[in-house]
C-alpha positions in Angstrom: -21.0 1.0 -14.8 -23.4 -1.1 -12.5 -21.1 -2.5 -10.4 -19.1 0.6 -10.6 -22.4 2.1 -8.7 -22.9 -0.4 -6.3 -19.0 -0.5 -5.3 -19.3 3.3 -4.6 -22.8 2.8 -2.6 -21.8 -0.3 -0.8 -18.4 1.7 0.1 -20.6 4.7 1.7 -22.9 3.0 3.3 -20.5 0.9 4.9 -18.9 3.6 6.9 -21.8 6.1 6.9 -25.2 3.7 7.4 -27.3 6.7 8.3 -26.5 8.5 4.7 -30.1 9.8 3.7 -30.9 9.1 -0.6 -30.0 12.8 -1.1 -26.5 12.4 0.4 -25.8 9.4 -1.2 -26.4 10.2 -4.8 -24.5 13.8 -4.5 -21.4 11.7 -3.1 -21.8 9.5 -6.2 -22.8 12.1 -8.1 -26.3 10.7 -9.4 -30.0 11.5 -9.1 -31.7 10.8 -5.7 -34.2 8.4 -8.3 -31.1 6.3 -9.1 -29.8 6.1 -5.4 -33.3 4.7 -5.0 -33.3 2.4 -7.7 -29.6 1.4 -6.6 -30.7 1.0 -3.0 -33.5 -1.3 -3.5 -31.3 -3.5 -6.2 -29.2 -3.7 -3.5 -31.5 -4.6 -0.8 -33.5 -7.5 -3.2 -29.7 -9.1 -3.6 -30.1 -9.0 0.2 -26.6 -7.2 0.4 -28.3 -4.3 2.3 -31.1 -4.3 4.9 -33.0 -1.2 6.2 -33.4 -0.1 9.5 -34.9 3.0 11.0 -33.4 5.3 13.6 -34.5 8.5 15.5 -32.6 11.1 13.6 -34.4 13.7 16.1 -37.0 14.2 18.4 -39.9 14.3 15.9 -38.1 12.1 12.7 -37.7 9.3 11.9 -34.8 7.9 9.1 -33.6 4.8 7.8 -30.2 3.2 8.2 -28.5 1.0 5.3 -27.0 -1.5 6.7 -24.8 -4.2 5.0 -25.6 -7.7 5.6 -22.3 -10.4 5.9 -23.8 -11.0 2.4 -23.2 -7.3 1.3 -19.8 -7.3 3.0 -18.2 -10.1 1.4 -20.3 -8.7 -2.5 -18.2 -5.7 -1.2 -14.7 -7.1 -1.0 -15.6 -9.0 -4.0 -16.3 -5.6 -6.0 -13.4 -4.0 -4.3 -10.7 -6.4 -5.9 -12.7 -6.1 -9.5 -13.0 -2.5 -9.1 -9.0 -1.9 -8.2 -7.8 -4.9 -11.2 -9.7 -2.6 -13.4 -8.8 0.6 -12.2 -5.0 -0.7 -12.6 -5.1 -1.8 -15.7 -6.6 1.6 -17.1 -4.1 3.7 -15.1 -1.1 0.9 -16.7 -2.9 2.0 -20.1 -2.8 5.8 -19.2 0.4 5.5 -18.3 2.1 4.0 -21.4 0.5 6.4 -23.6 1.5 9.3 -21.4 5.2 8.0 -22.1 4.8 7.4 -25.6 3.1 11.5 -26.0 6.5 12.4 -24.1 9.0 11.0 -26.3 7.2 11.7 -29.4 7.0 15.4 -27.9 11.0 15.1 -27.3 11.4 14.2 -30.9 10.0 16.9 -32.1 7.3 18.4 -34.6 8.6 17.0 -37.7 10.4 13.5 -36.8 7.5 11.6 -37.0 5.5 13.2 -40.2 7.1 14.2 -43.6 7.2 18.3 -44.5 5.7 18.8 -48.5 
């Protein structure tokens, strides 16, 4: 479920650096205090580094950025994340099939009537 996290944060933040905390856990679908707690994991495994940028005349934001480090974690997660995702859709898949033909064989072919 970590990882799971991380993959979708490092995936973001990869193509949208300037994603403020509040953005970023709605798109995961989290609190803004674990997109936090997410963000600094991230940033102590030095896979992300922060950098601020003038969102406007008066403000100031921060940018996360992914180091070559956070690039290649990225990849890494990416192949984990789509060997996993595979295997459950395989799983799904097989026992859709096996709910169709028992559904084709009918109410009482697989159960005894008393």
């Amino acid at each position: 479920m970590q990882e799971d996290r991380h993959f979708r944060v490092l995936r973001l933040l990869q193509d949208n650096p300037e994603m403020s905390q509040r953005e970023l856990a709605e798109r995961v679908g989290i609190s803004v205090g674990a997109a936090h707690y997410v963000l600094n994991a991230l940033v102590e495994k030095g896979l992300v580094k922060i950098g601020n940028f003038k969102a406007s005349e008066n403000k100031y934001r921060y940018a996360y950025i992914l180091t070559p480090k956070g690039i290649a974690e990225k990849t890494a997660i990416t192949r984990r994340f789509l060997t996993r995702k595979l295997e459950e859709y395989e799983a799904l898949r097989a026992e859709i099939e096996e709910l169709r033909q028992d559904a084709a064989r009918g109410p009482n072919s697989s159960e005894t009537c008393r």
